[in-house]
C-alpha positions as CSV (number, residue, x, y, z in Angstrom):
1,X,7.8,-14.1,-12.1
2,X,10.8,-11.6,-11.3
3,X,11.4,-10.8,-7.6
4,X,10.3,-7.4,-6.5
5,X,10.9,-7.5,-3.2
6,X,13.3,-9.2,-0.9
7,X,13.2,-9.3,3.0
8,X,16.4,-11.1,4.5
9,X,16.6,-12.3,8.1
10,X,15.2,-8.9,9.3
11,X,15.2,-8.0,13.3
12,X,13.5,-4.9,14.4
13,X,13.8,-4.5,18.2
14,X,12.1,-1.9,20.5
15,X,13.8,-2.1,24.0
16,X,14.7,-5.4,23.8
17,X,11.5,-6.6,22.3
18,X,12.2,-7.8,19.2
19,X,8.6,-6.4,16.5
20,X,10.1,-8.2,13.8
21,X,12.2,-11.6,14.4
22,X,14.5,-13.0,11.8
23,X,11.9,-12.5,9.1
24,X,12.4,-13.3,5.5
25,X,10.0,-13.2,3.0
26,X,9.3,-12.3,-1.1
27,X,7.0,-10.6,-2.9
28,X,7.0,-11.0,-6.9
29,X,6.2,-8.9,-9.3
30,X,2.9,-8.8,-10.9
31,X,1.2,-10.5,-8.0
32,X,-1.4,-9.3,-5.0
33,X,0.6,-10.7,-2.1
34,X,-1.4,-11.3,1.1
35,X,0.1,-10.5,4.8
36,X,-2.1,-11.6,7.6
37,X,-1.8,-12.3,11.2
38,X,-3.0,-11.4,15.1
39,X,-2.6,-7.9,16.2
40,X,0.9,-7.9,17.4
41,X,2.3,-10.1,14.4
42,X,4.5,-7.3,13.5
43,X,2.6,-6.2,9.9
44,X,2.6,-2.5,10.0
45,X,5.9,-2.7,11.4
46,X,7.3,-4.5,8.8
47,X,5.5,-2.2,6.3
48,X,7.3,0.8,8.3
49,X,10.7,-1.0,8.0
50,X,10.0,-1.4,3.9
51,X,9.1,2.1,3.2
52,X,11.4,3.9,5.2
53,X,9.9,4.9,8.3
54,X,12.0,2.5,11.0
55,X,15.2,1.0,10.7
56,X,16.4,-2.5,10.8
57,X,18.1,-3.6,13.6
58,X,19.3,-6.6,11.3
59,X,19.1,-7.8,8.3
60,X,18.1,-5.9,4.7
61,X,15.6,-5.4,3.0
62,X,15.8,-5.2,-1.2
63,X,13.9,-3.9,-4.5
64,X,15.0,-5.1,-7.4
65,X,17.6,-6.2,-6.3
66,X,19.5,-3.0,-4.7
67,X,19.3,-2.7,-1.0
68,X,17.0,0.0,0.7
69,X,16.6,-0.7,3.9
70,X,18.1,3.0,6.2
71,X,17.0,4.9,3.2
72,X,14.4,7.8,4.5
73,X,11.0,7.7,3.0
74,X,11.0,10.1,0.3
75,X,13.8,8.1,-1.7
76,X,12.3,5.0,-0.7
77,X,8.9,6.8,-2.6
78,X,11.0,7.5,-5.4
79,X,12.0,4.5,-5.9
80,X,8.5,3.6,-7.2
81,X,7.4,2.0,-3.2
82,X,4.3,3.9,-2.2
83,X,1.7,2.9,0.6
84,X,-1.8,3.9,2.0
85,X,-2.6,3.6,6.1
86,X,-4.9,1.3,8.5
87,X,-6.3,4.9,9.5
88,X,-6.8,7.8,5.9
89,X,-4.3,10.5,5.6
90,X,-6.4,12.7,3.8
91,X,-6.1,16.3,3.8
92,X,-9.4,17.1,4.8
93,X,-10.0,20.6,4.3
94,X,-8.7,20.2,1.1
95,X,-11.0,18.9,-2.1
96,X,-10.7,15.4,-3.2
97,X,-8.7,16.6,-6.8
98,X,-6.4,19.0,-4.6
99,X,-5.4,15.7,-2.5
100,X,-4.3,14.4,-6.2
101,X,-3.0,16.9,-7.1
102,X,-0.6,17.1,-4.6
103,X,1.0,14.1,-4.9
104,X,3.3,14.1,-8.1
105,X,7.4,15.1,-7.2
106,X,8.8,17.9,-8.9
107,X,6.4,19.9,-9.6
108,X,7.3,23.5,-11.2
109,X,4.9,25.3,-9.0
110,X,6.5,24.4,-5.9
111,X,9.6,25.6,-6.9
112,X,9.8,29.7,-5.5
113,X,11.5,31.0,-9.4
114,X,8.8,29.0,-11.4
115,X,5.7,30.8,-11.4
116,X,7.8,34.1,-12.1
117,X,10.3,32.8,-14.9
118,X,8.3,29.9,-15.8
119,X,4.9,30.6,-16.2
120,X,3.7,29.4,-19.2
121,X,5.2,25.8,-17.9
122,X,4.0,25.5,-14.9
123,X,0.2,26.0,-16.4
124,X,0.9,23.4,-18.5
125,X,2.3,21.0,-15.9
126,X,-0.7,21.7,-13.7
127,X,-3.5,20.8,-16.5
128,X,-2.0,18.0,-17.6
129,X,-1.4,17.2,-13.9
130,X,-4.9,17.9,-13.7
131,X,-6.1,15.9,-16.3
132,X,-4.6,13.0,-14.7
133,X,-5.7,13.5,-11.5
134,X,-9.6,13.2,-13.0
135,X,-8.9,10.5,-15.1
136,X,-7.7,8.1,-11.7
137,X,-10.9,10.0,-9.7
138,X,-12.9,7.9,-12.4
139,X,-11.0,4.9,-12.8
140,X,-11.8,5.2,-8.7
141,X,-15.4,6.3,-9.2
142,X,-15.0,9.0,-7.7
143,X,-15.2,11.7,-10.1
144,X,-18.2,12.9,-9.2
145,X,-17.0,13.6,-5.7
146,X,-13.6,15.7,-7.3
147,X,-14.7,19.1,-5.9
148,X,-15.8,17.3,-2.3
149,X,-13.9,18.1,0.9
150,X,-12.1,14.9,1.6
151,X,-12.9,15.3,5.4
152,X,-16.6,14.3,3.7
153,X,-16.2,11.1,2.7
154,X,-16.8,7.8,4.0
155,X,-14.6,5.6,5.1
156,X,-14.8,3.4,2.2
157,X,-14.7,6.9,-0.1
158,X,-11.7,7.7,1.8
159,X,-10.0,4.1,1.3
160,X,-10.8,4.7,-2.8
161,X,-9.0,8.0,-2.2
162,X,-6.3,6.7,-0.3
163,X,-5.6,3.9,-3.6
164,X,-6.3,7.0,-5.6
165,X,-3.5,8.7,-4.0
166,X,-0.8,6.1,-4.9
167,X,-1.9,6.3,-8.3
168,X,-0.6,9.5,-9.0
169,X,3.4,9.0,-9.0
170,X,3.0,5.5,-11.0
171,X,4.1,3.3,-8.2
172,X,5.5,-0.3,-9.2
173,X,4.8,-2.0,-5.4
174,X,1.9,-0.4,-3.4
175,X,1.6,-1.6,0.0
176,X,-1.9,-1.5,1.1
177,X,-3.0,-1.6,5.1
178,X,-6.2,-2.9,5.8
179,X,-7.7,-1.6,2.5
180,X,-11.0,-3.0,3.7
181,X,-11.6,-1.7,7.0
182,X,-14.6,0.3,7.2
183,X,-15.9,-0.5,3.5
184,X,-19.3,-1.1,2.9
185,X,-20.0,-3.8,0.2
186,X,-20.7,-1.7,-3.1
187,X,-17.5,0.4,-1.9
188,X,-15.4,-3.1,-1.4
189,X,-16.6,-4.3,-4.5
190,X,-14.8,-1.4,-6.5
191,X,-12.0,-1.4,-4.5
192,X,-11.5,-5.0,-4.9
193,X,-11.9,-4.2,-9.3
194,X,-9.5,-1.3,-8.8
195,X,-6.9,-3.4,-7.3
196,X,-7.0,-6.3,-10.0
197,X,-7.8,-4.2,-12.9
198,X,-4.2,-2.2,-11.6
199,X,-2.7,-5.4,-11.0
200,X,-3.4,-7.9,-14.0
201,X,-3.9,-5.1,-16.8
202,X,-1.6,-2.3,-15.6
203,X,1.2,-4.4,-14.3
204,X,1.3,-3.1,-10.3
205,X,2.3,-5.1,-7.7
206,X,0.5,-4.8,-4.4
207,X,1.5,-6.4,-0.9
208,X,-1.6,-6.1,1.3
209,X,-2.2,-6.4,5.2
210,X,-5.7,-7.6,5.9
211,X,-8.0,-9.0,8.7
212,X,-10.7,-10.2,6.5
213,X,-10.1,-13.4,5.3
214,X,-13.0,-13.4,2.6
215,X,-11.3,-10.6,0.9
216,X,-7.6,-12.4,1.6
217,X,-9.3,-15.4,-0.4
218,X,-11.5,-13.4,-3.0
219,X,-8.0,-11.4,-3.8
220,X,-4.8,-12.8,-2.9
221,X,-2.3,-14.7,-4.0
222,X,0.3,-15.9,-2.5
223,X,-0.7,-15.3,1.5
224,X,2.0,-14.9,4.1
225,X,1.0,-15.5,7.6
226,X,3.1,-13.6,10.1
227,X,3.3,-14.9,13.9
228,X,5.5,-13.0,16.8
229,X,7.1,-11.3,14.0
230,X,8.4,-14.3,12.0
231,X,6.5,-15.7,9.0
232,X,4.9,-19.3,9.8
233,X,3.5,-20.3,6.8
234,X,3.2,-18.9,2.8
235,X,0.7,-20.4,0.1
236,X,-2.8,-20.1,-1.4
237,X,-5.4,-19.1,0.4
238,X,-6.9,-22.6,-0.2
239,X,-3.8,-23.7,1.4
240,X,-3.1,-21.3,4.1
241,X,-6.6,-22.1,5.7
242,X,-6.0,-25.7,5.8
243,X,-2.3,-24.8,7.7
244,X,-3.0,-26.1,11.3
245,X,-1.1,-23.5,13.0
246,X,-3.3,-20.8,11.3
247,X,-6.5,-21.8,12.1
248,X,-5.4,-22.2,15.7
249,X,-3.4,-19.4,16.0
250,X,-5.5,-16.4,13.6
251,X,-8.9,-17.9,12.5
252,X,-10.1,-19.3,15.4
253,X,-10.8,-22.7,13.9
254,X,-14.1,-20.9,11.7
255,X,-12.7,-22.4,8.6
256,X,-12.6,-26.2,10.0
């Protein structure tokens, strides 16, 4: 499998405290790649430092082989490197198709000139834009919640949203943050056929942080287990609960 994406010897240091220590790690196209660890392993943080939103202190970080570590988060978006939250983003006074909708770049509408010089093509833009959108609400099952306020939804609704979301600028790495905080089992159950139906059949990579090691096992592969912002240990699941140093240090020995 091709590399995707490359983390060398990264440092991320806050006042002296160093978030992310000398961490190197790969993710590989085509694969649902695991990240686990205690709170305080550095996991968001390194998701921040891959999509833009902190800078290295040391090291780089690379997609396809071209360095994009310091690039601000809207290139690092349209590079094709998009990512949900622990905590929903969604624009909750807004309906569940507007959130869609309002995710594609570019867009004619948005531009002051186009709906005066341009009519006819921003209409078109916007129904096919449209049509898009409804077609990923029901891949999501959520179509029948399309003209819902998104501050309505459950958590687990809003996590399916949040997945939705991604889907609309055709992402080749999606970063996912605790996709399964919050979800109820029918709702986890989707999200978990969403996520390999995008993966195996439509060719998306996804790097996930997760607590809950049922889901790590039921859907990753590889898992990378982060410690005091360095990585520890990297295999199957199988693998990664029979690591020592993991079961002491994040599972509490409840796999022994």
């Amino acid at each position: 499998m091709a590399l995707l994406l490359e983390i060398r010897e990264v440092v991320k240091s806050f006042d002296g405290l160093k978030a992310i220590n000398r961490c190197s790690l790969q993710v590989s196209e085509g694969t649902i790649t695991g990240l686990i660890g205690p709170n305080g392993a550095g996991k968001t943080t390194l998701f921040n430092l891959v999509t833009g939103f902190l800078k290295p202190t040391a090291g780089g970080i690379f997609f396809k082989g071209e360095r994009i570590d310091g690039l601000p988060p809207h290139r690092v978006f349209r590079k094709g490197i998009v990512r949900t939250f622990q905590v929903p983003r969604e624009l909750k006074w807004m309906t569940v198709l507007e959130n869609l909708m309002l995710v594609p770049r570019d867009q004619l509408g948005e531009n002051l000139w186009g709906p005066w010089f341009l009519p006819f093509l921003v209409r078109r833009q916007e129904r096919a834009i449209q049509e898009k959108a409804l077609a990923v609400l029901e891949f999501v099952n959520l179509w029948h919640l399309r003209n819902e306020s998104a501050g309505n939804l459950s958590s687990g609704q809003k996590k399916l949203l949040e997945l939705a979301r991604t889907l609309m600028c055709d992402p080749e790495l999606v970063l996912l943050d605790e996709p399964g905080a919050g979800v109820n089992p029918t709702l986890m159950k989707r999200l978990v056929a969403s996520i390999e139906e995008l993966c195996y059949e439509k060719g998306i990579t996804f790097f996930i942080i997760e607590h809950d090691m049922d889901l790590v096992t039921r859907l990753c592969n590889p898992v990378i287990v982060l410690s005091e912002g360095e990585k520890i240990a990297e295999g199957l699941p199988e693998e990664i609960k029979a690591d020592e140093r993991v079961l002491e240090a994040y599972l509490g020995g409840q796999y022994r």
